[in-house]
C-alpha positions in Angstrom: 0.0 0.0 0.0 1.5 3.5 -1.0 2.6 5.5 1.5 -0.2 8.7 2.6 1.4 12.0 1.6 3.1 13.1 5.0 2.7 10.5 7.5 5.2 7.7 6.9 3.6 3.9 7.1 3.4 2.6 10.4 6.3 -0.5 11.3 7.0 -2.4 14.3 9.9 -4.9 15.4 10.1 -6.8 18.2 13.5 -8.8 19.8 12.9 -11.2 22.2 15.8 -11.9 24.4 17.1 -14.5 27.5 17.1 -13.0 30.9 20.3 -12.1 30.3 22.4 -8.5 31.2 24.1 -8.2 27.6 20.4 -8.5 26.2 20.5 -4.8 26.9 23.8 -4.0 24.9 21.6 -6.1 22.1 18.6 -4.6 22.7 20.3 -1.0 22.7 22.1 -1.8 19.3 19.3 -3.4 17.5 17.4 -0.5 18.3 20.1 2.3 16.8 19.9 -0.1 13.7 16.5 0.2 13.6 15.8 4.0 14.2 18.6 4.8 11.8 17.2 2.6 9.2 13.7 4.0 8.9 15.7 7.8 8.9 14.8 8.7 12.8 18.8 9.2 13.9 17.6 12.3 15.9 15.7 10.1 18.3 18.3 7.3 18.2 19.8 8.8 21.5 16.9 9.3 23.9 15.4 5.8 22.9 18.6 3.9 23.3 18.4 5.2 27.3 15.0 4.1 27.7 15.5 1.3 26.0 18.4 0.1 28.1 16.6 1.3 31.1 13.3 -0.4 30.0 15.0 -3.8 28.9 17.0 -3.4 31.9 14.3 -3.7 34.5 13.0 -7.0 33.0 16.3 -8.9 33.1 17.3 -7.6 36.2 14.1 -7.8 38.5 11.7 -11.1 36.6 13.3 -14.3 35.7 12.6 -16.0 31.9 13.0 -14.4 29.2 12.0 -10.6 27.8 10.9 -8.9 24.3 11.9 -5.4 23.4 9.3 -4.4 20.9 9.6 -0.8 19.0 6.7 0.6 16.7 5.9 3.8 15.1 2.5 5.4 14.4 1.4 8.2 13.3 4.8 9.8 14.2 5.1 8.0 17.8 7.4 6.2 18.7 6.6 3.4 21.2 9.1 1.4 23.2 8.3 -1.4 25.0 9.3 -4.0 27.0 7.5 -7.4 27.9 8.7 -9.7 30.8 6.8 -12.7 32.6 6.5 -11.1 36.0 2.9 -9.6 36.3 4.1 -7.5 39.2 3.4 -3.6 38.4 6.8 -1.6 38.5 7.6 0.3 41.5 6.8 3.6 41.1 10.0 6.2 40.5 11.0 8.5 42.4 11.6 11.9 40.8 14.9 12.0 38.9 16.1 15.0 41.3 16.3 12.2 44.4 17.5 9.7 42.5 21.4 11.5 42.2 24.2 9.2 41.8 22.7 6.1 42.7 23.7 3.7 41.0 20.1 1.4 41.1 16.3 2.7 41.2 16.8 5.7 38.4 15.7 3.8 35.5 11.9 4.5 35.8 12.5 8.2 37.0 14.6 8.5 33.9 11.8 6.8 31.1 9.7 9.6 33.5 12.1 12.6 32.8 12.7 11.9 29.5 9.5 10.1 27.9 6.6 11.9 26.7 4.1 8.8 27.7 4.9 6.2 29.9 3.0 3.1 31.7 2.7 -0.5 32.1 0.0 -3.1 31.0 -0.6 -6.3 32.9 -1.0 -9.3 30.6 -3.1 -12.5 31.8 -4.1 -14.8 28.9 -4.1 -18.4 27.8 -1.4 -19.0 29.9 0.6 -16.0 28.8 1.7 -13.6 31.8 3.6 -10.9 32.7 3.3 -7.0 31.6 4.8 -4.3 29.3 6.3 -1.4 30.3 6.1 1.1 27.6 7.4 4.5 27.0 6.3 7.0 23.9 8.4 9.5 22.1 6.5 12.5 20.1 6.9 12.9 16.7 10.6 11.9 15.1 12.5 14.1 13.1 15.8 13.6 11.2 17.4 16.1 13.1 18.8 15.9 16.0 16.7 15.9 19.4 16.6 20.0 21.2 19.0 20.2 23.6 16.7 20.1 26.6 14.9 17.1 25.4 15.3 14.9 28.5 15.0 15.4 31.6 11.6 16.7 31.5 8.4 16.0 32.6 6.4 13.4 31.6 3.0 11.8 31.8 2.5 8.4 33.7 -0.3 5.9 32.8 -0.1 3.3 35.4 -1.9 -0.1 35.2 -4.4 0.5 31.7 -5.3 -2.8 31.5 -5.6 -4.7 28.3 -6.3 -7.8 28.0 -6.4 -8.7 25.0 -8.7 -11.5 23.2 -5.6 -12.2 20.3 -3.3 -13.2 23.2 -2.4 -17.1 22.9 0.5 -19.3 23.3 3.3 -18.6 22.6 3.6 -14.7 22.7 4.4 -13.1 19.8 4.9 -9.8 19.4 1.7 -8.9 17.5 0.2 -10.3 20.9 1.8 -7.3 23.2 -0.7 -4.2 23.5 -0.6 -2.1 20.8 
C-alpha cells in the first residue's frame, strides 16, 4: 500500500531476548539499527536510554525471558518492554532524588525523558507478565533539542488490556498495541 502524503507507514519490530544482562547492549544496538534505518537518527539517543533502562528492568528484576518491541504510528514512537512477572513496577522516584545512585533511576529516567509512559498487565491463555512502555512524540531527522530529556512526563499506570488475540506462545503482534 502506498505511502499517505506526509505520514510515513506505520512499522514495528520486536526482539525477544534471555534473561540475560548483555540483552541490553543487544537490545540497545538493534534499536540504533533500527531508528537509523527508517531515517529517525535524531531520536536514536533518547530511545537507546530508555531502552536500556526499560530492557533493563526486565532482566534484572523477573526471571525468563523478555521482548523489546519498538513501533511507530502516526509519528510515535513506542518502546516497550515485555517480561513474565505480572508484578506492576515500582513507582519512581523523581529524577532529582535519585542523584548518583547507582540502582532505582531507571523508571525516574523513562519519566524525565519520555513523553508517555505506563505498564499493562498481561493475563491470557497461559501467557503472563506485563509491558512497560514509554512513547516519544513525533521523530524528526534532526537531531533531538537540547533540553529534550529530563523533563516532565506523563505516567499511565496499570491501563489494562487484556487482549482476546493473546495465545500461546507470545508473539509480538500479541503485546498491546
Amino acid at each position: 500500500m502506498p505511502e499517505t502524503v506526509g505520514i510515513p507507514d506505520p512499522w514495528e519490530y520486536c526482539l525477544y531476548i534471555p534473561n540475560d544482562l548483555r540483552a541490553v547492549t543487544v537490545s540497545r544496538r538493534t534499536l540504533r539499527l533500527i531508528l537509523t534505518m527508517h531515517g529517525l537518527i535524531g531520536q536514536v539517543d533518547v530511545a537507546e536510554l530508555l531502552a536500556a533502562e526499560l530492557v533493563g528492568n526486565a532482566v534484572r528484576h523477573t526471571k525468563g525471558p523478555a521482548a523489546l518491541r519498538v513501533r511507530r504510528s502516526a509519528g510515535v514512537l513506542r518502546i516497550g518492554a515485555w517480561d513474565a512477572d505480572p508484578a506492576p513496577p515500582e513507582p519512581p522516584v523523581p529524577l532529582e532524588r535519585v542523584g548518583e545512585a547507582e540502582e532505582g533511576r531507571g523508571l525516574a529516567l523513562v519519566r524525565a525523558c519520555a513523553d508517555l509512559w505506563g505498564w499493562q498487565p498481561l493475563a491470557r491463555e497461559g501467557n503472563r507478565g506485563k509491558v512497560v512502555w514509554c512513547e516519544l512524540g513525533a521523530a524528526q531527522s534532526t537531531p533531538a533539542p537540547p533540553h529534550r530529556c529530563p523533563r516532565a512526563g506523563k505516567d499511565l499506570h496499570g491501563s489494562v488490556t487484556d487482549s482476546p488475540r493473546l495465545a500461546t506462545p507470545l508473539s509480538c503482534a500479541d503485546l498491546p498495541a
